[in-house]
C-alpha positions in Angstrom: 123.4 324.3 6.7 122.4 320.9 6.0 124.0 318.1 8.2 124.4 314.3 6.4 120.9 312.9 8.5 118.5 315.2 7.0 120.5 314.2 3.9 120.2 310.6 4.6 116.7 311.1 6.1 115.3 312.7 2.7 117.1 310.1 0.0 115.3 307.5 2.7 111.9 308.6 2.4 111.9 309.5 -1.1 113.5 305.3 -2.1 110.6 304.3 0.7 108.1 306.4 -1.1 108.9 304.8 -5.0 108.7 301.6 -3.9 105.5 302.3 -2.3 104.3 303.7 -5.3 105.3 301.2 -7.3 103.5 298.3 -5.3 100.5 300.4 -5.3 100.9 300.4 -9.4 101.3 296.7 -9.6 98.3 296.1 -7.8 96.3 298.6 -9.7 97.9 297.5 -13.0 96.7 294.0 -12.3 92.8 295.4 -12.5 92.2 297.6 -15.3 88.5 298.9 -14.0 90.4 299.7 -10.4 93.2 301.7 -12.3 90.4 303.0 -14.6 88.6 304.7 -10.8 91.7 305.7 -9.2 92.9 307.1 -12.4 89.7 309.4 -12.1 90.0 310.7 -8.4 91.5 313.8 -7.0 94.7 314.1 -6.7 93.9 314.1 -2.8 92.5 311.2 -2.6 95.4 309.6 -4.7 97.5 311.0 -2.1 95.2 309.5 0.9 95.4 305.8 -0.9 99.5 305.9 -1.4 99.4 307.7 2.4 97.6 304.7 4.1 99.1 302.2 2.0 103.0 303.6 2.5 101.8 304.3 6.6 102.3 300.1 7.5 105.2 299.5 9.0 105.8 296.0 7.8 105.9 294.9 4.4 103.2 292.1 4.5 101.2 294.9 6.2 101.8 297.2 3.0 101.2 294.4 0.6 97.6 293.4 2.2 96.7 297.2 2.2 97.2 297.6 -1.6 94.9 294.5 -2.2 92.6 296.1 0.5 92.7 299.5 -1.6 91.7 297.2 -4.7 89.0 296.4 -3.1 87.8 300.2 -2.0 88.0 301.3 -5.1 85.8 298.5 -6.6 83.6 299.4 -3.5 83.9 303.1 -4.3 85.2 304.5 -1.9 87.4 308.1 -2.9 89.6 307.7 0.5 90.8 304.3 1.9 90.0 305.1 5.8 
């Protein structure tokens, strides 16, 4: 039987995860060469960037860890940490 917190737990992770992913897409969509890399990883290392990006607690935290990821990418690097 489910009870209403895993309920409310799940719809609050998956709104927390889409708005992560679409602050990581903003970013990306703002440098067509970084989009062009991350569109080529794995789907792994995909996961590891939207992972470290969504772990922040805070929201300025988030938002200076997608420019950060920017960056990695543009650096090369397949995993963020």
């Amino acid at each position: 039987m489910v009870d209403n917190l895993s309920v409310a737990l799940s719809i609050f992770f998956l709104f927390t995860k889409n708005l992560i992913y679409k602050l990581f897409c903003q970013k990306l969509s703002a440098d067509k060469k970084a989009k062009k890399i991350f569109d080529a990883l794995s789907p792994s290392s995909k996961k590891a960037y939207l992972r470290w990006t969504g772990s922040a607690k805070r929201e300025e935290t988030r938002q200076a860890r997608a420019a950060s990821a920017i960056e990695k990418l543009l650096s090369g690097k397949k995993v963020p940490v």
